[in-house]
PADREN-328310 format. One line per 3 residues: number of its first residue (from 1); their letters; for each residue x, y negated, z negated of C-alpha. Coordinates in Angstrom, 1 decimal, always signed. Each point is the difference from the previous one (the first is absolute). Example, Ala and Ser with C-alpha at 12.3 -4.5 7.8 and 13.67 -1.06 7.14 Angstrom:
<pts>
1) AS) +12.3 +4.5 -7.8  +1.4 -3.4 +0.7
</pts>
This chain:
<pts>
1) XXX) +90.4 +22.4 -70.9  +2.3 +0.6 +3.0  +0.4 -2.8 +2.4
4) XXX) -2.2 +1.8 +3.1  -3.3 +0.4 -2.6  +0.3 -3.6 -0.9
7) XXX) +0.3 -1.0 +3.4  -3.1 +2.3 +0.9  -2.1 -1.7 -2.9
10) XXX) +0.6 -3.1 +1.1  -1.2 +0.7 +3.4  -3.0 +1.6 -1.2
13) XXX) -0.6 -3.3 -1.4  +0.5 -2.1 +2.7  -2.6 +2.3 +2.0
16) XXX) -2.3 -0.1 -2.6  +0.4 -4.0 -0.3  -0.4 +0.1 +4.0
19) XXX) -3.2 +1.5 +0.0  -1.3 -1.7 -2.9  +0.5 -3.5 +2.4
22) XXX) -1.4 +2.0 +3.2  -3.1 +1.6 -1.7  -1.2 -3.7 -1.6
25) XXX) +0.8 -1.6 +3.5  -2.0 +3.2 +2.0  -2.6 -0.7 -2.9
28) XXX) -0.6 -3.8 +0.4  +0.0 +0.6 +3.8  -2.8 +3.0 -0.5
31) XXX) -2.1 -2.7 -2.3  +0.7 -2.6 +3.0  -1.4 +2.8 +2.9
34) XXX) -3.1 +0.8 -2.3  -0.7 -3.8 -0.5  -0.2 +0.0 +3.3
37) XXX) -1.8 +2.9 +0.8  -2.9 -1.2 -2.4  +0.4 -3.8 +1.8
40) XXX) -0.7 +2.7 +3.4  -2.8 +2.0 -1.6  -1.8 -2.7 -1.4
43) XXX) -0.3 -2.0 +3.1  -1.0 +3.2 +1.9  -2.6 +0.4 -2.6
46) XXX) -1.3 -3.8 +0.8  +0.0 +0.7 +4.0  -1.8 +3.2 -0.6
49) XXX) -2.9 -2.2 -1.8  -0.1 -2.4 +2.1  +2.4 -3.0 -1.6
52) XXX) +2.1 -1.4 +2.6  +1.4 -3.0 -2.0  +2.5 +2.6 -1.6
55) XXX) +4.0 +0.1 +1.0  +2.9 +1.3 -1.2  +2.8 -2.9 -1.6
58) XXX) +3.2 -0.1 +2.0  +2.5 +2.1 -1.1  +4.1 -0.8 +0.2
61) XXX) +0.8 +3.3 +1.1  +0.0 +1.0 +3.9  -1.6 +3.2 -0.1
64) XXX) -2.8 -1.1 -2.1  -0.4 -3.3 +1.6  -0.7 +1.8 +3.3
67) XXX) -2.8 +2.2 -1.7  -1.4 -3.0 -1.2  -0.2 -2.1 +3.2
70) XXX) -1.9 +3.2 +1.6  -2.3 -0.1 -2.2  -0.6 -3.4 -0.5
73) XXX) -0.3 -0.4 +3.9  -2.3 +3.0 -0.3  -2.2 -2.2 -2.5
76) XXX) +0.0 -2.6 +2.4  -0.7 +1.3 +2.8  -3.1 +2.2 -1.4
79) XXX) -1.2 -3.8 -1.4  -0.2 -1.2 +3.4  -1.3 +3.2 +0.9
82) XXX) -2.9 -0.8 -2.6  -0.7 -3.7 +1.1  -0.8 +1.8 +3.6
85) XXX) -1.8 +2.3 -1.3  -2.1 -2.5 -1.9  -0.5 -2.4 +3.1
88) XXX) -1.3 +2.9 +1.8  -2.1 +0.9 -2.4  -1.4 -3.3 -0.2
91) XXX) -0.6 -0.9 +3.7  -1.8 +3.3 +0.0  -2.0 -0.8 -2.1
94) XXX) -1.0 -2.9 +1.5  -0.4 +1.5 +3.7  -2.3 +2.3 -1.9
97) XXX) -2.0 -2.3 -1.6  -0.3 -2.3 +3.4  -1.1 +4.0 +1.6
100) XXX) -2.4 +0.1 -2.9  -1.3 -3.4 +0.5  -0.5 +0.3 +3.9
103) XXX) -1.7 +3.6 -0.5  -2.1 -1.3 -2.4  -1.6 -3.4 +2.0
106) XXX) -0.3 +2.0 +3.1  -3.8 +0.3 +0.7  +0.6 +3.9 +0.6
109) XXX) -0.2 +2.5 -3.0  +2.9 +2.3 +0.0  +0.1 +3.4 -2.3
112) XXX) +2.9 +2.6 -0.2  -1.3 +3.7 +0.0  +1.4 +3.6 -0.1
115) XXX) -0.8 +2.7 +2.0  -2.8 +1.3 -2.5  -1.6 -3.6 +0.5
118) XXX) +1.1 -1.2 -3.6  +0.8 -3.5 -0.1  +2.7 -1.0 -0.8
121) XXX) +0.2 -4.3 +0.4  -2.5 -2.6 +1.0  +0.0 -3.7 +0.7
124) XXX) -2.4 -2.2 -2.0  -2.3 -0.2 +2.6  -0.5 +3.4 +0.0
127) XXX) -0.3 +0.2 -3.3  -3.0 -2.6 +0.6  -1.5 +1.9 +2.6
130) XXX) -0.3 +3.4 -2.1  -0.8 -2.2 -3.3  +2.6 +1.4 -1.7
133) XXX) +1.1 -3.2 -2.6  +3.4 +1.4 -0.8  +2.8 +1.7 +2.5
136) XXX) +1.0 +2.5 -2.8  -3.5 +1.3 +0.7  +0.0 +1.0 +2.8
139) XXX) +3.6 +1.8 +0.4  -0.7 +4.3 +0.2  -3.8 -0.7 +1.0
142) XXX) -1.0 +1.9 +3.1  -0.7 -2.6 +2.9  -3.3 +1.7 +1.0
145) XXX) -1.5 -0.9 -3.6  +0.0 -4.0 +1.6  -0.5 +0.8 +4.0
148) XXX) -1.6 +2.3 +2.4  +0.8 +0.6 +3.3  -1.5 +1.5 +2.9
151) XXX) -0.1 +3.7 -0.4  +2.1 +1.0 +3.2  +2.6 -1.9 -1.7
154) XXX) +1.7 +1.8 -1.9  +3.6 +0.0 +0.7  +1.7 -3.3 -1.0
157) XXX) +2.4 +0.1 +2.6  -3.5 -0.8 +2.0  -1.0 -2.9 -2.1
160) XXX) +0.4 -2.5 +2.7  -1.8 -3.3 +0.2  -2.3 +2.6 -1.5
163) XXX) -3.9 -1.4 -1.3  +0.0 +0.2 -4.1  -2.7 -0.4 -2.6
166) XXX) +1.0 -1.4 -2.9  -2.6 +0.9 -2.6  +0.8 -2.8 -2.4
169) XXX) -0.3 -2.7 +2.8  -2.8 +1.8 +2.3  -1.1 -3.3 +1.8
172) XXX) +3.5 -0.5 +1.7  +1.6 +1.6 +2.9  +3.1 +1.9 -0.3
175) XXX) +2.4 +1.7 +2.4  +3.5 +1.8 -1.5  +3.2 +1.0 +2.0
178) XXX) +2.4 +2.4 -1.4  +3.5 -0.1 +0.4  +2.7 +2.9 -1.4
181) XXX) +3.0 -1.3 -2.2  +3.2 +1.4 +1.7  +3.2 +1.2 -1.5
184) XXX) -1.9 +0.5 -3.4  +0.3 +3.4 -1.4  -3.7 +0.7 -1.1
187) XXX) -2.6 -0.7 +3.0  -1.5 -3.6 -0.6  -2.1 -2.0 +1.4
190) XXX) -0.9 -3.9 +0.5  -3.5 -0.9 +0.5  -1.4 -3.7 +1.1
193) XXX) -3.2 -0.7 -0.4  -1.4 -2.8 +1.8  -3.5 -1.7 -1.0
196) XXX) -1.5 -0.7 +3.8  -3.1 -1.1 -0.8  +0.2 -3.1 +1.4
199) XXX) +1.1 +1.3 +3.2  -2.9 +2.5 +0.4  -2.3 -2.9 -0.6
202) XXX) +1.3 -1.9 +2.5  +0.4 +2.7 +2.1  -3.8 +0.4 -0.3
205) XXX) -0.8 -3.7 +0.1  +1.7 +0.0 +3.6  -1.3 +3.2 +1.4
208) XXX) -3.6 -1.2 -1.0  +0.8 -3.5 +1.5  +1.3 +1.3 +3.5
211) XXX) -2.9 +2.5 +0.0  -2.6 -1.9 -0.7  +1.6 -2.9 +2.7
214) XXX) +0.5 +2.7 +2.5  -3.5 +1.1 -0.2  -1.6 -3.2 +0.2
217) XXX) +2.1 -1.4 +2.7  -1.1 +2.6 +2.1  -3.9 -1.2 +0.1
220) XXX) +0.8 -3.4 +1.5  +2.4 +1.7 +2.5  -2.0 +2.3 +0.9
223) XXX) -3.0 -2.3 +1.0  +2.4 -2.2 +1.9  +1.1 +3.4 +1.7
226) XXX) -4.0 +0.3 +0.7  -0.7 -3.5 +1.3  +2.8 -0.3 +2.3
229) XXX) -1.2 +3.6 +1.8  -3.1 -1.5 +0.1  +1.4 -3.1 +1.6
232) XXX) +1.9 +2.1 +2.8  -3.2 +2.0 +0.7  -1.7 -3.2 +0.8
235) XXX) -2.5 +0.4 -2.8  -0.3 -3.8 -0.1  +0.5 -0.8 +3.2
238) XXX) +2.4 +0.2 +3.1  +3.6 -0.9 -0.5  +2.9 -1.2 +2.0
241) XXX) +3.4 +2.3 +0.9  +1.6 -2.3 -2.0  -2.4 +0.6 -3.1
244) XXX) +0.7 +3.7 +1.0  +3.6 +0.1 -0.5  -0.3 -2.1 -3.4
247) XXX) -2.5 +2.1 -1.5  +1.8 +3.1 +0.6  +3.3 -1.3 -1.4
250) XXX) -2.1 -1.0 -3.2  -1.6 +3.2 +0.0  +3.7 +1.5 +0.4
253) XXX) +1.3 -2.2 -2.8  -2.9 +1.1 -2.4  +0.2 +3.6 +0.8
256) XXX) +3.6 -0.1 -1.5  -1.1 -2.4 -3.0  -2.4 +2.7 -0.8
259) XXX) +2.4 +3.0 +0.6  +2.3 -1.8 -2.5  -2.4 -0.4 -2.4
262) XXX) -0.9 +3.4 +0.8  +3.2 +1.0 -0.6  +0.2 -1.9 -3.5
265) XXX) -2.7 +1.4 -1.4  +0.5 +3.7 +0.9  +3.7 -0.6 -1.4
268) XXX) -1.7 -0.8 -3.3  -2.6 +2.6 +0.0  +3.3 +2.3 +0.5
271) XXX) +1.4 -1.5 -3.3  -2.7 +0.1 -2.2  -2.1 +3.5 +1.0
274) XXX) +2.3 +1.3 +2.9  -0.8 +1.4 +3.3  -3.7 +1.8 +0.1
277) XXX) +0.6 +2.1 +2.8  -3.7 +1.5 +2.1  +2.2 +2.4 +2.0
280) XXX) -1.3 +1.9 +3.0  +1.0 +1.8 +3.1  +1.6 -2.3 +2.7
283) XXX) +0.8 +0.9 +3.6  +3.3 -2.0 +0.1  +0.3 -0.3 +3.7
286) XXX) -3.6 -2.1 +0.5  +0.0 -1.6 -3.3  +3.5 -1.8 +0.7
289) XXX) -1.0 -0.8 +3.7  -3.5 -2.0 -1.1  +2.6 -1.5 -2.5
292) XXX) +2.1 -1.2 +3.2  -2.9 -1.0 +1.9  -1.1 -2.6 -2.1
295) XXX) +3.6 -1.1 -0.7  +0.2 -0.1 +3.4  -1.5 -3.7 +1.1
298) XXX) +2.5 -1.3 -3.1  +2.8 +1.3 +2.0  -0.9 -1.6 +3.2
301) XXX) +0.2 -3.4 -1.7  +3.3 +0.6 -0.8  +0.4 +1.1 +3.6
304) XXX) +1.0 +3.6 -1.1  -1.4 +3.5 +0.5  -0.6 +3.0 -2.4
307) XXX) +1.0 +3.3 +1.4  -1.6 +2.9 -1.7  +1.5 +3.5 +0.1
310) XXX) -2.6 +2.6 -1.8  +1.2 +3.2 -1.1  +0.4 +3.3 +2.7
313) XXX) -2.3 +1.2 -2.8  -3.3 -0.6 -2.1  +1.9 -0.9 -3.3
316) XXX) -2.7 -0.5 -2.8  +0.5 -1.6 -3.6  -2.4 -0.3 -2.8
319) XXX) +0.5 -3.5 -0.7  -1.8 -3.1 -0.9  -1.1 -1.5 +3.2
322) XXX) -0.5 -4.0 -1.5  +3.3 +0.5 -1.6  +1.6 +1.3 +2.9
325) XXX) -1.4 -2.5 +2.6  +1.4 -2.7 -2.3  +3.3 +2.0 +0.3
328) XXX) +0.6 +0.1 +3.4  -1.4 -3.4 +0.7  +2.0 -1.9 -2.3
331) XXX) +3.2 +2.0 +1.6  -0.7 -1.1 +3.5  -1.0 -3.7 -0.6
334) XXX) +3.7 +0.0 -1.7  +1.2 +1.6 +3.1  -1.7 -2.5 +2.1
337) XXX) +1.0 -3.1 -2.3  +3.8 +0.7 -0.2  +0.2 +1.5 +3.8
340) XXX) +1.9 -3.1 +1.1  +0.8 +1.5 +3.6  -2.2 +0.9 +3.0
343) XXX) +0.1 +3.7 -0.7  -3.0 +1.7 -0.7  -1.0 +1.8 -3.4
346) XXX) +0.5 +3.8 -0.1  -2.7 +2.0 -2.4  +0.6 +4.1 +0.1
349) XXX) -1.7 +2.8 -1.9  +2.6 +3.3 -0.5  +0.1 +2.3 -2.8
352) XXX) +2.9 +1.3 -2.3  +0.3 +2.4 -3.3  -3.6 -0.1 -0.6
355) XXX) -0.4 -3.8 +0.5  -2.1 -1.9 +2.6  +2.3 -2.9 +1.0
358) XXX) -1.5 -3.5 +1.4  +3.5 -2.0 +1.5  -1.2 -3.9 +0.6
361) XXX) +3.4 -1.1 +2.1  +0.8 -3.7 +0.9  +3.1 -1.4 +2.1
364) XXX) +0.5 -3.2 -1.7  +2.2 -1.3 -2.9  +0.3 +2.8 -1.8
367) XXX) +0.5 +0.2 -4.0  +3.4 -0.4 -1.2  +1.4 +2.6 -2.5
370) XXX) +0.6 -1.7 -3.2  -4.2 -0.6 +0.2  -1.0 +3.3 +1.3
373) XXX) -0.4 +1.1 -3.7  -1.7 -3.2 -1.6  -3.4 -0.2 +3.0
376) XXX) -1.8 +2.2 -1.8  +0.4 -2.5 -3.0  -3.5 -1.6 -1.1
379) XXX) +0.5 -3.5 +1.3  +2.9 +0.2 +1.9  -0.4 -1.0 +3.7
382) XXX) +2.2 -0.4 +2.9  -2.8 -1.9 +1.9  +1.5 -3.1 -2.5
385) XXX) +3.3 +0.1 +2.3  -2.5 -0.6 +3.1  -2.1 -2.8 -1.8
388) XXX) -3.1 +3.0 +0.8  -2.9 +0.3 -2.3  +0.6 +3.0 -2.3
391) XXX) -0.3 +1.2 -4.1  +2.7 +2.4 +0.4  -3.3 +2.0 -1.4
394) XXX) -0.9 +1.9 +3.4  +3.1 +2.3 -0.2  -0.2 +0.6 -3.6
397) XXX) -3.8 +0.7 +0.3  +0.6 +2.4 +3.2  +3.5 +1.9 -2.0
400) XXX) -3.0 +0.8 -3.1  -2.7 +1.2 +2.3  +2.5 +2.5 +1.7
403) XXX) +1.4 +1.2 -3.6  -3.7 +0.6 -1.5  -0.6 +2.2 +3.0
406) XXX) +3.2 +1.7 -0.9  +2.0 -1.0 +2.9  +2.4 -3.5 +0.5
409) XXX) +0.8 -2.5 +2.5  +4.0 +0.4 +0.7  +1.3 -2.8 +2.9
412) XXX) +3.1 +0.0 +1.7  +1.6 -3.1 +2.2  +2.6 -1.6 +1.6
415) XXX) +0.4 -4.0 +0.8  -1.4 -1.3 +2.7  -0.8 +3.3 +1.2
418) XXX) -2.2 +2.1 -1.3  -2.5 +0.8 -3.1  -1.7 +3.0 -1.0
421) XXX) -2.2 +0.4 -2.8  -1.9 +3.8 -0.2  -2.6 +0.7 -1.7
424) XXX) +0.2 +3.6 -1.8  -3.1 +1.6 -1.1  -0.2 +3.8 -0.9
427) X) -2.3 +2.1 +1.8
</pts>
């Protein structure tokens, strides 16, 4: 063997002996990477099914090590993540339960429909009211299988404080409000139900009472009303000036005791049958000026004057004449009552867009704007403000009498200037 091939062989062994040393290092490193790979799987694996107590060991290496604090800050951080979770979780659950609990002891029924009227969730007292003993029950079941409402009813989005018949409770009174669910993809609907039984019998109980006082107040007052006209006629004998003057302010003070009472009772009537109207044809122009004359003398006390304008023309209405008398009359005593100033009372008769208009104008304090809305109110008065005698009733009454003839009273003022209320009545 020459010198250069033993030289060659013994390199060839040195290589070989070289990578023998470097393949069992590259191998133990290769065991130490899939070790770790596994560690790395099988946490993943844990995170995945939900085990966050898992991490990965510290490893003395720097590129590992950095791996491994990722992930173990990854573990932590989806832990916390979890305990949030789970708190709000929990204190949803308990607002829910509180909703439940406050739904459930109010002393309205409340159901969750669809659009086809299928039910969807009811409160207990619901379930009472339709006998239904279990809420699983009732869920799919069409609503009008437990209710019936009137027939021009229809559309939910019209159920509002709406008169229902519950045909499991038929001795109580029911009225049921609807209400759409927004920003919910299918159409739904909440419904209350309220029991107002109670309130229609006391509704009842009062209209009966003030009726039935109304009516019988009026016999006493009107036999004083008789007496004391007897008593200025001198039935029983001559009477002094001075007797004069204090009979006629009783007789003044009873005439308005018994045009409140009046008043009250026709207010009432309204309530309970509405307005019977026995219309014929009126010739505005003398029918408003009789009304005038005998307001007339009422006027003079206050030291005032009514001014009547009739109409250029004959302007006729079919009209109630009672109804309307009360109208008109009840219009100018308020005229005359809040006419502060020495200015007389305007009344004119004109005609507009098919309506026949009766204007009652005062000059006094005038009706400020925030109120002009609410003195058609039953019961509100401004006569309170003046420490006068009023219900608050006449205006209300007089505002129903003009809509049952298919017109309105519409008034118009400005403080301590002027006031205008017109009576509108089609032709």
């Amino acid at each position: 063997m020459t010198p250069y091939l033993y030289i060659i062989n013994i390199g060839i062994i040195i290589v070989f002996i070289c990578l023998f040393f470097i393949t069992r290092k590259s191998n133990k490193r290769w065991s130490k990477i899939n070790d770790y790979l596994g560690k790395v799987t099988t946490t993943v694996d844990s995170i995945r099914y939900g085990d966050l107590s898992t991490k990965i060991d510290k490893i003395d290496h720097p590129t590992y090590q950095n791996v491994t604090d990722s992930i173990n800050r990854m573990v932590e951080t989806l832990n916390d993540r979890e305990r949030m979770i789970a708190e709000y979780q929990s204190e949803l659950m308990n607002q829910n339960r509180l909703l439940e609990s406050v739904i459930n002891s109010l002393s309205d029924g409340i159901l969750i429909i669809n659009d086809k009227l299928e039910i969807l969730r009811a409160t207990p007292k619901i379930l009472k009211w339709f006998g239904i003993k279990k809420g699983n029950n009732i869920i799919g079941k069409n609503l009008l299988e437990y209710i019936q409402l009137p027939e021009d009813k229809s559309n939910i989005k019209d159920w509002e404080n709406t008169e229902a018949f519950i045909k499991h409770t038929p001795t109580n009174n029911f009225i049921i409000t609807s209400q759409p669910l927004i920003h919910i993809e299918k159409k739904r609907y909440v419904l209350i139900v309220k029991d107002v039984t109670v309130e229609k019998e006391i509704e009842t109980l009062k209209t009966d009472f003030v009726a039935t006082l109304t009516h019988d107040l009026k016999v006493p007052i009107i036999a004083a009303a008789n007496m004391i006209d007897l008593l200025i006629a001198e039935k029983f004998g001559e009477i002094s000036e001075k007797q004069k003057v204090a009979l006629n302010g009783m007789k003044s003070s009873n005439d308005e005791l018994l045009e409140l009472v009046q008043i009250l009772l026709e207010t009432y009537k309204i309530s309970d049958k509405g307005i019977e109207l026995y219309k014929e044809q009126i010739d505005l122009n003398p029918f408003v000026e009789s009304i005038v004359n005998t307001m007339e003398p009422l006027a003079q006390e206050s030291g005032l004057k009514i001014n009547f304008t009739p109409c250029s023309s004959n302007l006729q209405i079919n009209a109630d004449a009672v109804q309307m008398q009360r109208v008109v009359k009840n219009l100018i005593s308020n005229a005359l009552n809040h006419s502060l100033s020495q200015k007389d009372i305007d009344i004119c008769i004109s005609e507009s867009q098919g309506y026949a208009n009766i204007s009652i104008i005062d000059y006094g304090q005038g009706i400020p704007k925030d109120e002009i809305k609410m003195i058609f109110n039953k019961y509100y008065s401004a006569a309170k403000k003046l420490r006068k005698v009023g219900t608050g009733l006449g205006l209300y009454l007089s505002q129903q009498i003009a809509l049952a003839h298919g017109g309105e009273i519409t008034v118009t003022s400005k403080e301590n200037v002027r006031t205008e209320f017109c009576v509108k009545i089609p032709m």
